[in-house]
N, C-alpha and C positions, 0 to 999 in steps of 0.2 A: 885438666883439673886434677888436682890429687886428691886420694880419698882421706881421710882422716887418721885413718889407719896405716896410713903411709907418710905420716908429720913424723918426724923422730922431736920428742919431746927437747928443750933445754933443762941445763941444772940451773938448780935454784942460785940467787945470789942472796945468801944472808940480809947483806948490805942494803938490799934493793923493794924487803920486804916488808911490812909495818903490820903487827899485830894489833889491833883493835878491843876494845871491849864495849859492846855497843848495847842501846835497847835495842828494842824488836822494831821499833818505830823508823830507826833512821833509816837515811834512804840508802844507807851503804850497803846495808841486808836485802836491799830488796833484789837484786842480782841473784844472790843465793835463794831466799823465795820463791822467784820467780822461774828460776831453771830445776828449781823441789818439783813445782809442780809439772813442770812439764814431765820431767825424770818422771814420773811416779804415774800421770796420765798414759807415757807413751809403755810403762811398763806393766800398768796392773789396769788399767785404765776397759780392756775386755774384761778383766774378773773382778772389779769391783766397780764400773760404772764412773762415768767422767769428770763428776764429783767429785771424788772420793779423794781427789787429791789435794783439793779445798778443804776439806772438813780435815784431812790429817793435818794439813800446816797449819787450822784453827782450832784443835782439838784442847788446845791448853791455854789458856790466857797467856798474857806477851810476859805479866810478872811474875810467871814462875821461871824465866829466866833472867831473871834480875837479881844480884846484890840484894841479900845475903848468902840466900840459898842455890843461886842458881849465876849461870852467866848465858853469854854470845858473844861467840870469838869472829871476828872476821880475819883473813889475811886480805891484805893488799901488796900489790907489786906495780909499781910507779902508778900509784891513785886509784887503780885496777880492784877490784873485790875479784878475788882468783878462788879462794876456799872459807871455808866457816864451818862450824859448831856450836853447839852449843849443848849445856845441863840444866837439869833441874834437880830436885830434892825428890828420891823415891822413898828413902825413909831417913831416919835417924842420920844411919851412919851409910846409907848408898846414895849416890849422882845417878840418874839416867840420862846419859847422853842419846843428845837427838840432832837432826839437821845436818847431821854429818855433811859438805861437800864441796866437791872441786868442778870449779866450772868447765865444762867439757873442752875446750881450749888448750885447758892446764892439764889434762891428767897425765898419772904418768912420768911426773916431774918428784912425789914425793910428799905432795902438800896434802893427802890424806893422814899420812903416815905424823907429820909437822901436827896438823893439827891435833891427832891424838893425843899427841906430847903435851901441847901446852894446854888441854881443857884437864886430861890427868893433872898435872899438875896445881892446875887452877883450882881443882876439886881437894887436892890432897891437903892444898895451902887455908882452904875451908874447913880441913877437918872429916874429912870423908873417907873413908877407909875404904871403900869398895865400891864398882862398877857394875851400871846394869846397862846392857841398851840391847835393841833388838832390831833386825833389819830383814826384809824383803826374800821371800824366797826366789825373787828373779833378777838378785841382783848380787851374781857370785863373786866379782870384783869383792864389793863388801865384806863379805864373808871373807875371803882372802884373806884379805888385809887386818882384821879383826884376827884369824886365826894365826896370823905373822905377827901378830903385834903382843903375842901373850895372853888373848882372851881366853878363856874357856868358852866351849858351847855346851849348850843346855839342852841341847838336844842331839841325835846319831847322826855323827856327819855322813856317814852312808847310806845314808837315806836320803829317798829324791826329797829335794828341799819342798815342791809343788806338794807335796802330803804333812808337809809340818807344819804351814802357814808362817809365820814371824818366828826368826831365826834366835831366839834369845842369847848372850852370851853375859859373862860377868868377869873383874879381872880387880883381886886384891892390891891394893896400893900400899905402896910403904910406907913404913908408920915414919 
């Protein structure tokens, strides 16, 4: 059996993949949902209780990411829901991106990095000048990737993430 850790990822095929913009409803979200919570029970699930991964994915109604203000992106690759995102409206002129994720399968391939792209721009095409999101202090991937990707952190990356709680970052978009 090989560990997972031992998959070498494939490259993406442009051609092969289909961006979405879905409600929260369809069943094509429910992959990314469904592996949110597990992510988030098997990681915080001792410090905040086995809940807790319920009440984050229900924390917001489904139509604060809907059209006008908000979206949810899914990708698929041959019918597959592989990664997603999605915004909503933190204020005037910020999106807070939330839902970030690539089904564990996929990672590794790039479809973190994809989806940034297209919810930025999804945001910017709205009218949104700036970025808010915030992620998990046990989930350093993330952080990575957000700090590879041009975010600012809003708080000392030299400091153990486990003492700052939710990692805030923010990232101006072009006018």
């Amino acid at each position: 059996m090989t560990a997972e850790s031992d998959l070498k990822p494939w490259p993406l095929d442009p051609a092969r993949l289909d961006i979405l913009s879905l409600p929260m409803h369809d069943p094509r979200v429910r992959p990314l949902l469904d592996e949110l919570a597990v992510e988030y029970d098997t990681r915080y699930g001792d410090l905040f209780g086995r809940s807790a991964a319920a009440d984050e994915l229900n924390r917001y109604p489904a139509e604060e990411f809907e059209e006008p203000h908000g979206a949810l992106l899914v990708i698929q690759e041959n019918g597959e829901s592989i990664a997603g995102g999605a915004f909503r409206r933190y204020d005037e002129t910020t999106a807070e991106l939330k839902r970030i994720w690539t089904h564990s399968a996929h990672r590794r391939r790039g479809l973190g990095r994809l989806v940034l792209a297209e919810l930025e721009a999804l945001a910017a095409a709205r009218g949104y000048t700036r970025l808010y999101l915030t992620t998990g202090p046990r989930q350093p991937e993330a952080k990575d990737l957000y700090l590879n990707t041009g975010y600012q952190a809003q708080f000392d990356v030299d400091a153990d993430p486990e003492t700052i709680g939710p990692l805030a970052f923010t990232k101006d978009l072009p006018n």
